[in-house]
C-alpha positions in Angstrom: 49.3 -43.6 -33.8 49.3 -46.9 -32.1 49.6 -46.7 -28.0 50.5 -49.7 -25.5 49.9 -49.3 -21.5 52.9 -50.0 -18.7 52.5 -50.3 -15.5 51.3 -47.3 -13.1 50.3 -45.1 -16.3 49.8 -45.4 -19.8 49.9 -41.6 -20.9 52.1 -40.5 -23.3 52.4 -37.2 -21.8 54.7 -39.3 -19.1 57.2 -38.3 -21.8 57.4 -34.7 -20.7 59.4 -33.6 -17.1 59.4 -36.0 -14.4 56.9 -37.7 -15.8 52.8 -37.8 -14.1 52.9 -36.7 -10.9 51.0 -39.3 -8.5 47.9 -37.9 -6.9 50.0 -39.2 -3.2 46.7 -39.5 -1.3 45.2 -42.2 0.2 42.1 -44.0 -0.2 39.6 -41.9 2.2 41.1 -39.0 0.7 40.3 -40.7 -2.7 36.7 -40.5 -2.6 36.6 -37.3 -2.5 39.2 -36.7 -5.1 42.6 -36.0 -2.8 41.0 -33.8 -0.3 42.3 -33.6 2.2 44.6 -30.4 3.5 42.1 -29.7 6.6 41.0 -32.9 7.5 41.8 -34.8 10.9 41.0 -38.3 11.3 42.1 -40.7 14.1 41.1 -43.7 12.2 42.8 -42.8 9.2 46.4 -41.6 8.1 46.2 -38.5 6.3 50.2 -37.9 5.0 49.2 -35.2 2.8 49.2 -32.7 6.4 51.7 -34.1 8.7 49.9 -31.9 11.1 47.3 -34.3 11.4 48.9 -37.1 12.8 48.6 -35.5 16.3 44.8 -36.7 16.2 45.8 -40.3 15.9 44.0 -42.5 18.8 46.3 -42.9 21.6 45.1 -47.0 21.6 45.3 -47.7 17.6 48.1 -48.9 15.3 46.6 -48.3 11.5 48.2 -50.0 8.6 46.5 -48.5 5.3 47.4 -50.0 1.9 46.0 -49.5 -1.7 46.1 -50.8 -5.6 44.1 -49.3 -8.6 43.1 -50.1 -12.0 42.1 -48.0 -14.7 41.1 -47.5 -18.0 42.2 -44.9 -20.6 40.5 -43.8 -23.6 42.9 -41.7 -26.4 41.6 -39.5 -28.7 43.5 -37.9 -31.9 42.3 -36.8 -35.0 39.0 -38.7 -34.3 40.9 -41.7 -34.0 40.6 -43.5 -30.5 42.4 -46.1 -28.8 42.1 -47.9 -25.5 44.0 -49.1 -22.9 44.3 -50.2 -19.0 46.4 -51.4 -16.2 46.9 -52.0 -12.8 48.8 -50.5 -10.0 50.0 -51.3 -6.5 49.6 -47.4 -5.1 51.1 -47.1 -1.4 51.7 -48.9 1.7 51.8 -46.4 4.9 51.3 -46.9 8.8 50.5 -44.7 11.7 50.4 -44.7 15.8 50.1 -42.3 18.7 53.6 -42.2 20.0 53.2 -40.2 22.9 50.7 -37.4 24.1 49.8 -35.2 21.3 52.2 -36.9 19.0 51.7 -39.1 16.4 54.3 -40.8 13.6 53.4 -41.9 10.3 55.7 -43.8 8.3 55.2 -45.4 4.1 55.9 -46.0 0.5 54.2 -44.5 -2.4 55.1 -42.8 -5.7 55.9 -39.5 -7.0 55.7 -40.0 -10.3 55.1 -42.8 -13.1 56.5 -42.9 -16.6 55.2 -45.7 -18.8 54.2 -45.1 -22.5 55.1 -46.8 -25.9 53.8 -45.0 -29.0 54.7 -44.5 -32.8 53.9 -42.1 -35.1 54.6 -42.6 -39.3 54.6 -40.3 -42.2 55.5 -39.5 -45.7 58.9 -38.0 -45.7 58.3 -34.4 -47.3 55.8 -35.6 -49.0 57.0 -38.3 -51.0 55.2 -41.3 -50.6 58.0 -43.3 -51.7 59.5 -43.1 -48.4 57.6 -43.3 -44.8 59.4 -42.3 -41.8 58.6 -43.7 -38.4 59.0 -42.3 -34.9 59.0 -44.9 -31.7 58.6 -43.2 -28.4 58.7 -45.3 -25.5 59.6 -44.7 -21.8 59.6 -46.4 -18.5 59.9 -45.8 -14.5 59.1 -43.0 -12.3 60.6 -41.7 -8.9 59.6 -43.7 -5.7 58.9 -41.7 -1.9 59.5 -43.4 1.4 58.7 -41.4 4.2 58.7 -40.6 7.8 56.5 -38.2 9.5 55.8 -36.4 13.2 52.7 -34.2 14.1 52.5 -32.7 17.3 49.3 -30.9 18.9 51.6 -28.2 21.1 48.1 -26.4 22.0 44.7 -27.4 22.1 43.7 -27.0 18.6 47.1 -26.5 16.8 49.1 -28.8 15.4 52.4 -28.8 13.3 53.9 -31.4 11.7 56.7 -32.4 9.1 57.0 -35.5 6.6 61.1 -36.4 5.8 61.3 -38.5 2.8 64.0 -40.0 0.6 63.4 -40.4 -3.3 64.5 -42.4 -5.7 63.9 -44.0 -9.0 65.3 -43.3 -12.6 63.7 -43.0 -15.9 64.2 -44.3 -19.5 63.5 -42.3 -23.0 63.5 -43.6 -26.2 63.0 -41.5 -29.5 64.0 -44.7 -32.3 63.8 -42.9 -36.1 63.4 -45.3 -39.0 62.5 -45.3 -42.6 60.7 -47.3 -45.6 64.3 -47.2 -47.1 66.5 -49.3 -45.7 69.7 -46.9 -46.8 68.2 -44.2 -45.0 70.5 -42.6 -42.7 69.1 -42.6 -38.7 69.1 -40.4 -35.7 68.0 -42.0 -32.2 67.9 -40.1 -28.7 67.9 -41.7 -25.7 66.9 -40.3 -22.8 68.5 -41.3 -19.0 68.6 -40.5 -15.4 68.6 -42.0 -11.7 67.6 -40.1 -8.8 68.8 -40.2 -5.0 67.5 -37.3 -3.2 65.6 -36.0 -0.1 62.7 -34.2 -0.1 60.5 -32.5 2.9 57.3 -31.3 4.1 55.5 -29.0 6.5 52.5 -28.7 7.7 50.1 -26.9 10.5 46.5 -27.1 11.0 44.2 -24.9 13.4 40.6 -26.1 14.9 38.2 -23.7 16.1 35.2 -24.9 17.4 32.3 -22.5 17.2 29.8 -25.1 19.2 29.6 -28.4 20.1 28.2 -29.5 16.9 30.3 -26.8 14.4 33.9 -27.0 13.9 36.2 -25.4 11.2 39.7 -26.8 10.3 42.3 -24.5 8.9 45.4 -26.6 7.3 48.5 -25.6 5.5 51.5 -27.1 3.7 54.5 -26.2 2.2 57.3 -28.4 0.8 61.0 -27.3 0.0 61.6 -27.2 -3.7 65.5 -28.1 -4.5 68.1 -29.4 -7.0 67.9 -33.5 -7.4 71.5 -35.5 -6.9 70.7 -36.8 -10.4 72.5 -36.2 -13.9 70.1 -36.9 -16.7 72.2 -37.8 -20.0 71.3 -37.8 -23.6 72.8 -39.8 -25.9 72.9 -39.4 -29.9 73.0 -42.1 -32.3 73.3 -41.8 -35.4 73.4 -44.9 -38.0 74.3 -44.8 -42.0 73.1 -48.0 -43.6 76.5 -47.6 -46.1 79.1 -48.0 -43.2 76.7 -49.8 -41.1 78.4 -48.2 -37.6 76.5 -45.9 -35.4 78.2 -43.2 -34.3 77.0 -42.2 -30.7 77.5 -39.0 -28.5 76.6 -38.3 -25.3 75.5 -34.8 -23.7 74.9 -34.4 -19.8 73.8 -32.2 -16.9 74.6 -32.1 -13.6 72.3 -31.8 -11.2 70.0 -31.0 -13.8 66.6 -32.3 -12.5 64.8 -30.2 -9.8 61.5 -30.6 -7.8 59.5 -27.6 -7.1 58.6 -25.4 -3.6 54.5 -26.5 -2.9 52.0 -24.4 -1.3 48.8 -26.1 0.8 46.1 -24.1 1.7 42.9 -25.7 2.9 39.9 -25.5 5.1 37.5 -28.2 6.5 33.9 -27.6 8.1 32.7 -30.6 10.2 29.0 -31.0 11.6 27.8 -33.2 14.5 30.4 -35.5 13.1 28.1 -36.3 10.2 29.3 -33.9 7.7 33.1 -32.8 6.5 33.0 -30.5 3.6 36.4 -29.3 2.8 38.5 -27.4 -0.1 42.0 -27.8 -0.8 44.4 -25.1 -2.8 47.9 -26.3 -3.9 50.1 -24.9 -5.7 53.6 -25.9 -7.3 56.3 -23.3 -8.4 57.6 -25.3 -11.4 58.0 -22.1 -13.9 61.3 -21.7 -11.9 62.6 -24.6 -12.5 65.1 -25.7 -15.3 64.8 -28.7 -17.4 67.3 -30.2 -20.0 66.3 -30.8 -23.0 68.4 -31.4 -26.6 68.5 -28.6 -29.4 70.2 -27.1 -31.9 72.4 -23.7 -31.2 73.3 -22.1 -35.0 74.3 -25.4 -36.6 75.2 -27.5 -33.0 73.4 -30.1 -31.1 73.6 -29.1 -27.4 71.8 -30.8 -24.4 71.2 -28.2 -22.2 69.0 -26.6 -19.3 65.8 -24.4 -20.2 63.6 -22.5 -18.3 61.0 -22.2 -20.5 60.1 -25.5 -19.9 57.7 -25.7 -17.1 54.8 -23.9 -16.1 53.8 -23.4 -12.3 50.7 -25.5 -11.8 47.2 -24.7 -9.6 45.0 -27.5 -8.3 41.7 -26.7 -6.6 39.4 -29.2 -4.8 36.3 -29.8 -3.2 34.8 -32.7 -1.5 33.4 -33.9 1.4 32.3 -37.2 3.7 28.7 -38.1 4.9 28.4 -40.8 7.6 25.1 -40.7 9.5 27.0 -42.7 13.0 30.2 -43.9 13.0 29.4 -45.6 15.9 25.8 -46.7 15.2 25.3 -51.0 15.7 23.7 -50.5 12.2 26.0 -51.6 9.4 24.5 -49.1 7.2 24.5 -46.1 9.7 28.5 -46.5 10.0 29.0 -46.1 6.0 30.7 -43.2 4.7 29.9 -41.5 1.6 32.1 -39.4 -0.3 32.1 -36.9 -3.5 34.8 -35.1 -4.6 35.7 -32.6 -7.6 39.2 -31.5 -9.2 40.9 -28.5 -11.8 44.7 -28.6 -12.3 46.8 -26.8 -14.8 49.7 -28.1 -16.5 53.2 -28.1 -15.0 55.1 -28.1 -18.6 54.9 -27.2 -21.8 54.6 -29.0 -25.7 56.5 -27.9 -27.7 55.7 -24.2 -26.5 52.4 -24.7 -25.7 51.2 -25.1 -22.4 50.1 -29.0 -22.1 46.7 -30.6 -21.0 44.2 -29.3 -18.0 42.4 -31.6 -16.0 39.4 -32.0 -14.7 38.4 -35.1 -12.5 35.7 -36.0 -10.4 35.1 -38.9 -7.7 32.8 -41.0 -5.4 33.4 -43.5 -3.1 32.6 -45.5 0.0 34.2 -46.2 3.8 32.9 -49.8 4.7 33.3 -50.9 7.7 34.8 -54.2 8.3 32.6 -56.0 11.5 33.3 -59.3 12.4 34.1 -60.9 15.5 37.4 -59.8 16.8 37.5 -56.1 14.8 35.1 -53.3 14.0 37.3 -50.5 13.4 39.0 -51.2 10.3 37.4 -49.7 7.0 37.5 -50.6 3.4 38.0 -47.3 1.0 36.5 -48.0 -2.7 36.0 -45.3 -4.8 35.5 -44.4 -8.7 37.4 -41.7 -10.6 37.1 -39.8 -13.8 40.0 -38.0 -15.1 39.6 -35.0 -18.2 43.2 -34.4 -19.6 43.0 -32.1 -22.8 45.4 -29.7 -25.0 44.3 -28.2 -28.3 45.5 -29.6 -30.7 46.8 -32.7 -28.6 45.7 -36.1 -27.5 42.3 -36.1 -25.4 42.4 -38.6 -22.7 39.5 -40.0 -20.3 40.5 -42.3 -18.1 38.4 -44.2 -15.5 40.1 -45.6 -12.0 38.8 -47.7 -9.6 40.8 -47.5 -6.4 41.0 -49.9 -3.6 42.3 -49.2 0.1 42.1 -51.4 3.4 42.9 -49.7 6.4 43.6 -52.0 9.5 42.9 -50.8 12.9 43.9 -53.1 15.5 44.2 -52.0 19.0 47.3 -52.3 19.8 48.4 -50.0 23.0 44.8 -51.2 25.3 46.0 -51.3 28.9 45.0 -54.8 29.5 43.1 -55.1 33.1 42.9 -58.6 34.9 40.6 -59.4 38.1 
């Protein structure tokens, strides 16, 4: 097997459903591995809970932005193979807009496809004749959002991200052999996607003293059709006529996302410590996919629902910063650690496809120079486990880089 990267992933299991979900955090919650469900920050935007924007600072604009690099290792058959590229992750923004209400607004991704892979063998056994399989695919859908959290009583807060996705997606299965007069059959593999998607979210503080606090937060997002119609299209190619013959299969509205589930809690001590854990969970297994098979003795491109699998994600993390307000560089730091196990959302070929397990660290640095000393600098290292028996074993390592900027913008201005 013989593997090239693309941008935003390299993984050849980008072939399968909408391709690799993104993790759709930012780079604080990065560190500690996507946490993130209970946490409140009002130097940070934290768009996985819309809830939370309602503990924005009233004076702050923040501007957060983010790239990442990484490096996969595959493993097959003892055989491994590297590769690595680099990714511009997510622009988002956040302010106070009025008493307890905060808006968020940004770009990021919802999932990447990007693999190019091909596998050879003798054709029932005679090694007279090789065949070749090409797989290759590109794209990914895109998410541009806009988001309101409002704090309606001390210590609750709701909120809701609205979003708009887009993006499309090309599949290539190519089939060639050693013998030129061969007859070929090719798949391709196409869809665009203009949709809406939305989230919820709520979050609850109880303080049980002044220096012990306990955050409950919750999500949900509404699963729904896509306004896309993926297409398949056939060709077949006899060297003696040297015309391919080509038919196309479609189905409309025949891409879905799923209905999420958020549940997590965080427990924050004399604003030193945040230790937090994060349940989500996706309802894919009720979801339909297309996907091209035979019926007796005809092709037919059609929906399955044994496709998917719903898929569980558990986290824990958490943030050590000795002062955030300490004059000593090193006393404003924060350190962060974070751990992750996810289950598949689809299947290969009847199987259930790779876990993962991943674990982070990272660093907040603040950024002090004359005219600021609020913004921070997120860095962070990630290791991510993805592994199927019987299928490719990939470890990849990914640094991720995010600048927040906090300017004060909204400072009543007083002149004597």
């Amino acid at each position: 097997m013989s593997v090239f990267a693309q941008s935003g992933t390299n993984s050849p299991y980008s072939q399968y459903g909408l391709g690799v979900l993104s993790d759709q955090t930012s780079g604080f919650n990065r560190g500690m591995n996507g946490l993130g469900l209970g946490f409140r920050e009002s130097n940070q935007v934290n768009f996985i809970n819309p809830a939370s924007y309602s503990s924005m600072d009233s004076l702050m604009f923040l501007f957060d932005a983010g790239l990442s690099g990484q490096i996969t290792s595959f493993t097959e058959n003892e055989k491994t193979l590297n590769a690595n590229n680099a990714d511009f992750e997510y622009v988002v923004a956040g302010f106070r807009a009025f008493k307890h209400v905060g808006v968020s607004f940004g770009i990021l991704p919802y999932t990447n496809i990007g693999y190019n892979y091909s596998v050879s063998d003798y054709l029932d056994g005679d090694r007279n004749m090789v065949y070749t399989n090409s797989y290759s695919g590109s794209g990914g859908i895109h998410q541009v959002y806009f988001g309101l959290g409002w704090e309606f009583l001390k210590g609750m807060s709701v909120g809701a991200n609205v979003s708009y996705l887009w993006g499309d997606y090309e599949r290539a299965v190519i089939n060639s052999y050693s013998d030129s007069w061969a007859k070929t059959l090719s798949k391709y593999y196409t869809a665009t996607v203009n949709s809406y998607k939305i989230d919820l979210g709520a979050q609850y503080v109880h303080a049980f003293d002044k220096n012990n606090e306990l955050t409950l937060g919750v999500t949900y997002g509404l699963g729904h059709k896509l306004n896309a119609t993926p297409r398949c299209d056939v060709v077949s190619t006899d060297p003696s006529t040297s015309t391919p013959d080509t038919t196309s299969y479609s189905v409309k509205k025949g891409l879905a996302i799923p209905t999420t589930l958020g549940v997590g809690l965080m427990w924050k001590h004399k604003n030193q410590w945040k230790l937090g854990i994060d349940y989500n969970y996706q309802k894919w297994g009720s979801i339909e996919y297309p996907v091209y098979t035979t019926v007796g003795n005809t092709p037919v491109y059609q929906l399955s629902d044994d496709y998917y699998d719903d898929r569980h994600k558990i986290t824990v993390g958490g943030e050590f910063c000795k002062n955030a307000y300490s004059r000593n560089f090193f006393n404003r730091v924060r350190f962060r650690a974070g751990a992750s196990y996810a289950t598949p959302y689809y299947k290969v070929n009847g199987q259930d496809g790779p876990k993962e397990i991943s674990v982070s660290a990272g660093f907040g640095i603040p950024i002090m120079n004359g005219y600021n000393n609020r913004s921070i600098l997120n860095i962070s290292g990630q290791w991510v486990r993805s592994e199927a028996t019987g299928l490719i074993k990939e470890n990849t390592f990914r640094i991720n880089i995010g600048l927040t900027f906090n300017e004060r913008w909204f400072m009543k201005w007083k002149v004597e």
